[in-house]
C-alpha positions in Angstrom: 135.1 178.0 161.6 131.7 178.7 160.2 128.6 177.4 161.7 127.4 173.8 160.3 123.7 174.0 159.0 122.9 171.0 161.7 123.7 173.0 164.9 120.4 175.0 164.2 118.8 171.5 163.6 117.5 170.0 167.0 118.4 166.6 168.0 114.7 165.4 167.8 114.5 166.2 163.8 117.3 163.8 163.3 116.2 160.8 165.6 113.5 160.2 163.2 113.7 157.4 160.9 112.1 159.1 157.7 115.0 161.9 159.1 117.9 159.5 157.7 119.6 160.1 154.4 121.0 156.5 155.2 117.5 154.9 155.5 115.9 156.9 152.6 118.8 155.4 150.3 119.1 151.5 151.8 115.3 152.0 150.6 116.1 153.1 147.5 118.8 150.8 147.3 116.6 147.1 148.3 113.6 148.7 145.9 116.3 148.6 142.9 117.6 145.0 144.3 114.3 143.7 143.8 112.9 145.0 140.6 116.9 144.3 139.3 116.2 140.7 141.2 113.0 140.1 138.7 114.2 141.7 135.9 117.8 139.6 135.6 116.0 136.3 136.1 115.7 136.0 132.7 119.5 136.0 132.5 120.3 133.8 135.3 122.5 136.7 137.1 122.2 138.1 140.7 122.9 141.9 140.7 126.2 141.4 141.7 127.1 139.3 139.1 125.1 141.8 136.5 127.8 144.3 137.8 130.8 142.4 137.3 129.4 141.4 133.8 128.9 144.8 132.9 132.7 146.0 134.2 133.7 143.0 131.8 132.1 144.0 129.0 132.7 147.7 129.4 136.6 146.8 130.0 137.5 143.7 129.0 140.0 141.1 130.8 141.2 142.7 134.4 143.1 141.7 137.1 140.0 140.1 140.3 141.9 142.7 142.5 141.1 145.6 140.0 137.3 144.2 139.8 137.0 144.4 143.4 138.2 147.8 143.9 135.9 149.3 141.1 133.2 147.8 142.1 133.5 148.0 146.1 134.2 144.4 147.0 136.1 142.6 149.0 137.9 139.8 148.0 135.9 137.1 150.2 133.1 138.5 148.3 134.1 138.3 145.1 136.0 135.3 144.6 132.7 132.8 145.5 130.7 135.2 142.8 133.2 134.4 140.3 133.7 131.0 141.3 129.4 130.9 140.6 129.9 132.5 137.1 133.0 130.4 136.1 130.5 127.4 136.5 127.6 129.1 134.6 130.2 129.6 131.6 129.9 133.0 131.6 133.7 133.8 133.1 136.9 132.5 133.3 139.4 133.1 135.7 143.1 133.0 134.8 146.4 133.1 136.8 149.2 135.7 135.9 151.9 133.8 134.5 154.8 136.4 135.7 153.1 137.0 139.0 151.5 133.9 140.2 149.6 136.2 143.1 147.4 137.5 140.2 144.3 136.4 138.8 142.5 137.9 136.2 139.0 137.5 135.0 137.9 136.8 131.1 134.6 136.7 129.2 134.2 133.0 127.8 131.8 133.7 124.4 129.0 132.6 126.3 129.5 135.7 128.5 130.5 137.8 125.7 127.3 136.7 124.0 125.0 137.5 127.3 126.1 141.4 126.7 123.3 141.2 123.8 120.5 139.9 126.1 121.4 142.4 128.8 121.3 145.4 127.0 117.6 145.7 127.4 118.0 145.6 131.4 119.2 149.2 131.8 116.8 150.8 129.8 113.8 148.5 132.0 115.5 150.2 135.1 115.8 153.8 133.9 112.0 153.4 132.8 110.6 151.8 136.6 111.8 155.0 137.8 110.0 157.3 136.1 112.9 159.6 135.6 114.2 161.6 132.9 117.6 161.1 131.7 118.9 164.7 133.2 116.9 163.6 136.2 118.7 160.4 136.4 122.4 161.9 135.5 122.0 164.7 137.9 121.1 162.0 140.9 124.2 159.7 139.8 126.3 162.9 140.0 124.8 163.7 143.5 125.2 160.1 144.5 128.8 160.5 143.9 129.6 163.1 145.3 128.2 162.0 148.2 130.0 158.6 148.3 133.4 160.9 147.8 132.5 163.1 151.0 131.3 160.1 152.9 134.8 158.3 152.0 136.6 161.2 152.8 135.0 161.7 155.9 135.6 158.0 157.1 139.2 158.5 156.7 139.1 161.3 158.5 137.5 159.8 161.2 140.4 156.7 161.4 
């Protein structure tokens, strides 16, 4: 077995805070939270809800389990967001009439209609961070790669 980078790293380099990749990125990740926070006001949506519009509009009518799984959410999660944007008007939620186990989620027209409104929200976020758009496809692609060797690495350790 080859020698991991980190062996030569001494344990006092990674006890520091700004040492974390974790840290650096649960930064990262409130900073978007709150400029996303300000910016969606306008629309009445909370990020998550922002996300589960945007899987909606990108793909249509899917099955709640299906939303959950793309977008990294648990059930007890999900269901009280959707219940929030079934009363807005934005979504409907419909059972499966050949497997009763199964609900799917629809846009009503007033959450077909929001898809115009949001469309400006993307480009606002791409523009707070100063990046280009290589810059910003070459972090997304780093970002998943590390989510896939972070996943992998979790079931490893199971």
């Amino acid at each position: 077995m080859s020698e991991h980078w980190t062996e030569n790293v001494p344990d006092e380099a990674f006890l520091r805070l700004d040492g974390q990749i974790c840290f650096s990125l649960n930064a990262a990740s409130r900073a978007f939270g709150g400029l996303y926070r300000v910016i969606l006001k306008d629309l009445d949506l909370t990020y998550p809800q922002y996300l589960v519009m945007l899987l909606l509009w990108e793909r249509g009518p899917m099955p709640v389990k299906d939303l959950g799984h793309h977008l990294r959410l648990d059930s007890g999660t999900l269901s009280p967001l959707l219940k929030r944007l079934e009363a807005a008007g934005l979504v409907r939620r419909e059972r499966s009439t050949e497997d009763e186990r199964s609900v799917s989620a629809h846009l009503t027209d007033a959450g077909s209609a929001l898809r115009e409104r949001a469309a400006a929200v993307p480009r606002r976020i791409a523009a707070a961070t100063g990046y280009g758009l290589a810059e910003i496809q070459d972090l997304q692609a780093r970002l998943d790669r590390l989510t896939a060797a972070l996943d992998a690495a979790a079931l490893s350790e199971a």
